[in-house]
Each structure stands twice: as structure tokens, then as C-alpha cells.
C-alpha positions as CSV (number, residue, x, y, z in Angstrom):
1,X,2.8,-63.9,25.0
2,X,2.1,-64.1,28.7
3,X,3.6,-61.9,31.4
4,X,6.5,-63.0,33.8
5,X,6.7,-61.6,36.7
6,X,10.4,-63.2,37.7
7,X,12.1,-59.7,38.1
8,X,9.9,-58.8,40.4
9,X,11.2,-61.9,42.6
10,X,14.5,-61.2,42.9
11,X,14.0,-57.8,43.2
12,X,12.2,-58.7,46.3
13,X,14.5,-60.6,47.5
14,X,17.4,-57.9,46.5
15,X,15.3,-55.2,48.8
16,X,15.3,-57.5,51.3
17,X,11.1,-57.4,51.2
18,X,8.5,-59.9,51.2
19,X,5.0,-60.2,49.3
20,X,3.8,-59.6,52.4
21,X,6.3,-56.5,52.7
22,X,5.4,-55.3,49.1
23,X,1.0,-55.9,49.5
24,X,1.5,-53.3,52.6
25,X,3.3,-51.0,50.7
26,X,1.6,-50.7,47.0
27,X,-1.7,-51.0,48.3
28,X,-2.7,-53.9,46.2
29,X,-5.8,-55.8,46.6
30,X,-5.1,-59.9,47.9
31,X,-6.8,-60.8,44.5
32,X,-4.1,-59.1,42.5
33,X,-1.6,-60.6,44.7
34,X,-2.5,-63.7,44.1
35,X,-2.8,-62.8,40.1
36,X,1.0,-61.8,40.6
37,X,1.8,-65.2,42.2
38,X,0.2,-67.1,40.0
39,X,2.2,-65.0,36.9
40,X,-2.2,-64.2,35.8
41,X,-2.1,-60.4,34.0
42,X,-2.4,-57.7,36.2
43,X,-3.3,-53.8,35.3
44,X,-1.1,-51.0,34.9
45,X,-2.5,-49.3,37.6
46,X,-1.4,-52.3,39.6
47,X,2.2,-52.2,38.0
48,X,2.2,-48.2,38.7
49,X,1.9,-48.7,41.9
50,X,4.4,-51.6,42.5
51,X,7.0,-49.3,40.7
52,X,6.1,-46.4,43.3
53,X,6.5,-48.7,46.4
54,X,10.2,-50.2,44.5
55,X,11.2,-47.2,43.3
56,X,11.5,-48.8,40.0
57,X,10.5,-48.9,36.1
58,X,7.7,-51.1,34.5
59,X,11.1,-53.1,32.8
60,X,12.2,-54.0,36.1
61,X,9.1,-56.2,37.9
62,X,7.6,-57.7,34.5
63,X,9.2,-59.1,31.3
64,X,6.5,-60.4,28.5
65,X,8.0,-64.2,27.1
66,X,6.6,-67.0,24.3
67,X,4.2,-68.8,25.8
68,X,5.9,-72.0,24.3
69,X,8.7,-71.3,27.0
């Protein structure tokens, strides 16, 4: 199973944010932006603080699929 970060997307693009808008506001190092673009695993303390700058759950920026999909 790999991790899919296609939530997080469109919940960018629902807030109205861009990477650029979300890297300023979690915090997150370049390198675990570009993991995050590249759909590359990330930590949890990385997810934490995605969540805290969204104001949203785990669920909502990352979904786990087949990797035959």
C-alpha cells in the first residue's frame, strides 16, 4: 500500500491555498514538500502539523490505496 496524498489537493485548492501557502504555514521542510509532491511517505509529525495549519483530520489530506492502482 502506498500513501496518496490527493485529498490534500483539493483541499488546497477548496481553501483557496497554495503549496507555497501551506510550506509557510505547517512549517515543513522543502524536502518533505517535495516527498508530498511526489506522493513519497512522509511522518506523522509532518501530517500533524499539516492538520494544525488546515484545521483538519489525518483522514482528510492522506488516504492509503493498492499499489496496483
Amino acid at each position: 500500500m502506498k500513501a496518496s496524498y490527493k485529498k490534500l489537493w483539493k483541499l488546497l485548492v477548496d481553501k483557496e491555498m497554495s503549496k507555497g501557502d501551506l510550506h509557510r504555514a505547517s512549517g515543513l521542510s522543502s524536502g518533505t514538500m517535495t516527498k508530498l509532491r511526489r506522493g513519497e511517505d512522509v511522518s506523522m509529525e509532518a501530517l500533524r502539523k499539516i492538520c494544525i495549519a488546515l484545521g483538519c483530520n489525518i483522514g482528510d489530506i492522506v488516504e492509503f490505496i493498492n499499489d496496483d492502482q
